[in-house]
C-alpha positions, -999 to +999 in steps of 0.1 A: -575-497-290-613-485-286-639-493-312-662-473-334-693-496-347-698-479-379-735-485-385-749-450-401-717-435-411-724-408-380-689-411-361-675-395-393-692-367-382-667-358-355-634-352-359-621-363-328-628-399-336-605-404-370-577-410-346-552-441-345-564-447-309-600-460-329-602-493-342-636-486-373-658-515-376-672-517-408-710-527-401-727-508-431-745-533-452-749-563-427-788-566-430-813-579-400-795-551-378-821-524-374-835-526-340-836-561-342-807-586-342-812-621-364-791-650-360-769-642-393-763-603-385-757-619-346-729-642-364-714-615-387-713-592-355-694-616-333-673-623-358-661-583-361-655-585-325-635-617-318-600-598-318-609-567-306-601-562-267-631-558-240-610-540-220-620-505-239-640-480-246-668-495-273-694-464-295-716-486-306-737-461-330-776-453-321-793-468-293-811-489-320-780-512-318-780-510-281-781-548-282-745-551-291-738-541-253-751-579-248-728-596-274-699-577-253-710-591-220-708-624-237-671-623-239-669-617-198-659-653-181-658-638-146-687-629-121-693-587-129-719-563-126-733-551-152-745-511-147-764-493-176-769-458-176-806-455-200-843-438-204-854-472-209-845-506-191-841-523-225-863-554-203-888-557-224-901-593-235-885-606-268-916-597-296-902-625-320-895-655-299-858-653-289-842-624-313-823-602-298-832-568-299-823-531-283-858-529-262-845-562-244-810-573-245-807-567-210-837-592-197-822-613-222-782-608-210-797-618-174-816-647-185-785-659-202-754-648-188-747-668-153-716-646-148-739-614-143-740-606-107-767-580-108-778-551-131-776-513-121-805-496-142-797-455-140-822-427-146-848-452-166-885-434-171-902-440-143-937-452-162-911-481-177-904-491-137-928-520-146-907-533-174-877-548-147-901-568-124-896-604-119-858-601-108-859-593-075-827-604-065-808-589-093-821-554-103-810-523-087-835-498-106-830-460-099-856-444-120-855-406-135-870-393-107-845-412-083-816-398-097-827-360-085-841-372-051-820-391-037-782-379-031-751-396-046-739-414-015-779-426-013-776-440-051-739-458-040-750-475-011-781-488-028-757-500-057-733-519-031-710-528-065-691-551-068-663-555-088-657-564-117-680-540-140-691-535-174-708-503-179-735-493-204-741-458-214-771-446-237-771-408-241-810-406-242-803-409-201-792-368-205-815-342-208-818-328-244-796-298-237-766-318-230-770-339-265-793-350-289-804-389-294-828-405-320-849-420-289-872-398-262-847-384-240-843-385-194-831-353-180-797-362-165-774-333-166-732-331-171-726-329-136-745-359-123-735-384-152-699-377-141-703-371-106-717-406-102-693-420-130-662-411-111-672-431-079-685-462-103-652-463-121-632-463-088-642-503-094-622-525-122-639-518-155-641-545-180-655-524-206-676-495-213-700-493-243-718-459-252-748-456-276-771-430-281-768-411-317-787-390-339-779-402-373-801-374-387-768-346-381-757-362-414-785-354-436-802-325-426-789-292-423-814-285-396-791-309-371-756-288-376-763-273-340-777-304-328-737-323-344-718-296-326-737-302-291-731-343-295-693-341-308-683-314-281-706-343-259-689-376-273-654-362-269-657-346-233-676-380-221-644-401-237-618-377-223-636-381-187-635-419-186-600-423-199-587-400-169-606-420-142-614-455-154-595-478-129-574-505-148 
């Protein structure tokens, strides 16, 4: 069973997703959520989760509740990499002491988590490079300009994964012509997302999370092309991993 994190009401924007295979998780109305996650909406959150599987394909809404991808690796009792396809590095240092929060769960997930192996940052903006200094050991950063100058089997070997994985994905990675996101967008295209994907997910998969939506296709008439793009995206990307996820 795979989960939809209803946060904005925008997965009932595509049609593919009111299937029995989805498991809806009624977020609307949990306040302290936006960006930022406090103690209570933390509770309330984990709470939602406890009896859903890990082992599953997780949307988690827009990559303002990116941080939920931490409260998954929680769960994970095993040593695992952790590789996150993003624009940003989501390292940034907590504003407001030690809430949680989409700009740094994953400085925070390393900081916490002594299962995490090592973190595989994908096609983050190259100015934010700065942002994943101080783990030496433990960051594999490929910046956007990496991921078109060096070649696939160059990206690999750097990564040396290990299983097992948990794998992020925020859709502000892909360039705006692939799909639309509520956050400044990378310029990943189709072919590279999956061409690298396929070789990741040759490795046991714990999970996969995917953020990145545009909650704006809702309520302005001005995003119907800009729906159409992301559900043709959202259900291609989920038809990909289910035929070559390794179980």
């Amino acid at each position: 069973m795979h989960s939809i994190f209803n946060f904005t009401h925008v997965y009932e924007a595509y049609d593919f997703m009111q299937g029995e295979e989805f498991k809806w998780v009624d977020c609307i109305g949990i306040e302290g959520t936006d960006c930022y996650c406090d103690t209570e909406a933390e509770r309330q959150l984990k709470e939602k989760m406890a009896d859903l599987p890990l082992n599953a394909v997780h949307w988690i809404d827009s990559g303002d509740y990116h941080y939920l991808s931490k409260l998954w690796t929680d769960m994970i009792e095993e040593p695992f990499t952790l590789v996150v396809f993003d624009h940003h590095p989501d390292m940034q240092q907590p504003m407001f002491g030690s809430l949680l929060s989409c700009g740094s769960w994953v400085r925070v997930a390393l900081e916490r988590n002594p299962y995490i192996r090592k973190v595989v940052l994908i096609g983050v903006d190259d100015k934010l490079r700065c942002e994943a200094e101080g783990f030496p050991d433990k960051v594999v950063f490929f910046s956007e300009t990496d991921t078109w100058r060096l070649t696939e089997n160059e990206m690999l070997e750097r990564m040396n994964l290990e299983g097992p994985l948990y794998i992020s994905i925020d859709k502000d990675v892909m360039s705006e012509n692939e799909c639309i996101t509520n956050w400044d967008q990378g310029s990943m295209k189709w072919i590279q997302l999956t061409s690298l994907l396929e070789e990741i997910l040759k490795h046991r998969t714990l999970g996969i999370d995917i953020c990145g939506e545009e909650p704006k296709i809702l309520t302005q008439c001005v995003y119907s092309l800009d729906k159409n793009i992301n559900a043709k995206f959202n259900e291609s990307l989920y038809d990909f991993i289910k035929e070559n996820i390794a179980r």
